[in-house]
C-alpha positions in Angstrom: -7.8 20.2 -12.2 -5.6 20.9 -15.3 -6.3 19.0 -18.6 -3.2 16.5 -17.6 -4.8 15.5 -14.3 -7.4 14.1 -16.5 -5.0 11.7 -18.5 -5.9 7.9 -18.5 -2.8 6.9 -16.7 -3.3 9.4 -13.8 -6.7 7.4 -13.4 -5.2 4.2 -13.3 -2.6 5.0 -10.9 -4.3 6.5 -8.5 -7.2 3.2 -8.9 -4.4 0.8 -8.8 -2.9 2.4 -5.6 -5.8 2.3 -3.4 -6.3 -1.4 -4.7 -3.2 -1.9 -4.0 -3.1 -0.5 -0.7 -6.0 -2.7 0.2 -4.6 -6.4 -0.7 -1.4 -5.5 1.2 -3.7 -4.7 4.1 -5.5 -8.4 3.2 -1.7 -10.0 2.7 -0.6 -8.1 6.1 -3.7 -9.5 7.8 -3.5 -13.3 6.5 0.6 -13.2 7.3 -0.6 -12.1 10.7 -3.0 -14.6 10.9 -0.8 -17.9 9.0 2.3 -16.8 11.4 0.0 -18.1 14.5 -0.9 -21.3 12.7 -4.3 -20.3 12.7 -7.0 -20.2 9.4 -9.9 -19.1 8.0 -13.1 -20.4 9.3 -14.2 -23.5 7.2 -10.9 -23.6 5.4 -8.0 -25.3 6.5 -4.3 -24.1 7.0 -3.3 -24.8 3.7 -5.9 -22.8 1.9 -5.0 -20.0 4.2 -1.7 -19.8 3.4 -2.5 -20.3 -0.6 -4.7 -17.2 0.1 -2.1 -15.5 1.2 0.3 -16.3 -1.5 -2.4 -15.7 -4.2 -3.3 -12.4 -2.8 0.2 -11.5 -2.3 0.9 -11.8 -6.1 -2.0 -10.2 -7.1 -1.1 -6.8 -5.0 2.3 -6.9 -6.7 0.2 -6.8 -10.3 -1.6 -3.6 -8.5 1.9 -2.7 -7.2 3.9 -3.1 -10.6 0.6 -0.9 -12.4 1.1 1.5 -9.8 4.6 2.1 -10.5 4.4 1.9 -14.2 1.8 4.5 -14.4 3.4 7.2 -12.2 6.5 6.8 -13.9 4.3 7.4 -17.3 2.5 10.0 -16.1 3.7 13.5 -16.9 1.4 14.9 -14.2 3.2 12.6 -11.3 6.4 12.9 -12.7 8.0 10.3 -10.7 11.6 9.5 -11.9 13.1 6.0 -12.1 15.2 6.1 -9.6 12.8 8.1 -7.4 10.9 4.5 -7.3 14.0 2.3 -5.6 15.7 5.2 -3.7 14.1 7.7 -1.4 15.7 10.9 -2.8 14.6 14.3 -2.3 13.2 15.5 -5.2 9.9 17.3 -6.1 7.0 18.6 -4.1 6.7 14.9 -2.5 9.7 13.4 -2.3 8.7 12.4 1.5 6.2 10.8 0.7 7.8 9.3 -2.6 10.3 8.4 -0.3 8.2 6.1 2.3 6.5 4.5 -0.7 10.2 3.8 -2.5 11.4 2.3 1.4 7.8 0.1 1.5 8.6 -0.7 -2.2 12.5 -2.1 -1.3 11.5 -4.3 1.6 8.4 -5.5 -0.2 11.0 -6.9 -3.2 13.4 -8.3 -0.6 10.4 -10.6 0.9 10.0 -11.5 -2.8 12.9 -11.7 -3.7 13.9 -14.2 0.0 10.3 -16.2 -0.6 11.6 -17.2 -3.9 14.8 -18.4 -2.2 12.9 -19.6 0.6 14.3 -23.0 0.0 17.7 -21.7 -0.8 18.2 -19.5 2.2 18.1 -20.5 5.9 14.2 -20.3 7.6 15.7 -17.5 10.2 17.0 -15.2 7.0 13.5 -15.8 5.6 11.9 -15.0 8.7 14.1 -12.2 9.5 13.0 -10.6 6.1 9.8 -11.5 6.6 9.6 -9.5 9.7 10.7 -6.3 7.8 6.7 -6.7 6.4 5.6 -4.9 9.6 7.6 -1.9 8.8 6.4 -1.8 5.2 2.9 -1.7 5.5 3.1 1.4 7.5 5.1 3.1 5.3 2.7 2.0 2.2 -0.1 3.5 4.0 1.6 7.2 5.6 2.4 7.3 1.5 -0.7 6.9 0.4 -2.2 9.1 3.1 0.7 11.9 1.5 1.1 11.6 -1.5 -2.5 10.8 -3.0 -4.7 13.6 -4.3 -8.0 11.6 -2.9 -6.3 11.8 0.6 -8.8 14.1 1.9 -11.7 12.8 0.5 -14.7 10.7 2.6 -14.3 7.6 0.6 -10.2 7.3 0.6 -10.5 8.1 4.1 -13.0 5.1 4.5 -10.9 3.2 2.9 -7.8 4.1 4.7 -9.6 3.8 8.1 -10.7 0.2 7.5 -7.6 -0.9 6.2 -5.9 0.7 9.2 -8.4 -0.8 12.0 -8.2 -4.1 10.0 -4.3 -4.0 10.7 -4.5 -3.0 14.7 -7.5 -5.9 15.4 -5.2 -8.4 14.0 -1.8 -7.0 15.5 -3.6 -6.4 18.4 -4.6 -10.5 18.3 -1.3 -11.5 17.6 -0.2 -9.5 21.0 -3.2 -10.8 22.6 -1.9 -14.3 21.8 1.3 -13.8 21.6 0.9 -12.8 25.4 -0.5 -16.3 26.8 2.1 -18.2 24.9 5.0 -16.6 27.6 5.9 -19.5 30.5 3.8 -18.7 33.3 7.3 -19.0 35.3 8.6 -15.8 33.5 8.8 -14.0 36.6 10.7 -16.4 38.7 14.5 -16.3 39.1 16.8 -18.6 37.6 18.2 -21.8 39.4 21.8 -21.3 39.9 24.2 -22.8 37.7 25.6 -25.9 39.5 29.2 -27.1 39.2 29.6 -25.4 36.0 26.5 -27.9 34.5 23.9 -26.3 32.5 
């Protein structure tokens, strides 16, 4: 490693990514969970979904350090713009690039939860749903782009925020699954007289 790999802000943003990376896997897994009205055992709804808001706003702190410290850093030498807008640039810009896409639909849920009252519930929602598609983008970028990607304790990491993600996706399919009408398979009454 070179004497600027060893700067302070290198450190920091590489610390505040994995941290990061782990409270969106929390957020992802409590949105999961609060989206099925279910909660925490011993806690009831309402402290779930406080969780989830309180935890969401602490990985944007971890988010915004990230950001700020690659930008700072001469070793990452991440551009501004690089940040918003995938563009190919550099020896990463892929995986710059998936990190700027998570980054973009992570500040439009912000950006709609703070007009949540403004906007209608299916625009909401309809953002909302765009979460799905950022945490796998956050995590292909920190599998690419990190310089601990290889190592046993990132991969740990990675791993268990990756199988924490497919148990609960794989519950919400689970019970998303017996909700259907038992009739799904049934053909439709014919429409009578033009009635509905």
């Amino acid at each position: 490693m070179g004497g600027l790999t060893t700067s302070p802000a290198w450190y920091l943003m590489r610390g505040s990514g994995v941290v990061a990376l782990i409270l969106l896997t929390v957020v992802a897994v409590l949105g999961i969970t609060t989206s099925k009205h279910a909660q925490l055992p011993r806690l009831p709804r309402f402290a779930t979904l406080a969780l989830h808001r309180s935890i969401s706003l602490l990985s944007i702190v971890f988010l915004g350090i990230h950001i700020v410290t690659a930008i700072v850093d001469p070793y990452a030498a991440v551009r501004v713009i690089q940040i918003v807008i995938p563009i190919p640039v550099g020896p990463y810009s892929l995986w710059l690039g998936l990190g700027a896409l998570s980054l973009d639909i992570v500040a439009a849920v912000i950006v709609t939860s703070l007009l949540r009252r403004r906007i209608s519930r299916r625009v909401w929602k309809g953002v909302h749903w765009l979460s799905y598609v950022s945490w796998p983008l956050a995590f292909a970028h920190s599998l690419g782009i990190g310089t601990d990607a290889s190592s046993a304790w990132f991969l740990a990491v990675a791993l268990t925020c990756l199988a924490a993600i497919v148990v609960t996706a794989a519950w919400r399919l689970v019970e998303d699954a017996h909700a259907f009408p038992k009739h799904l398979g049934t053909p439709l009454r014919p429409v009578e007289d033009g009635r509905r």
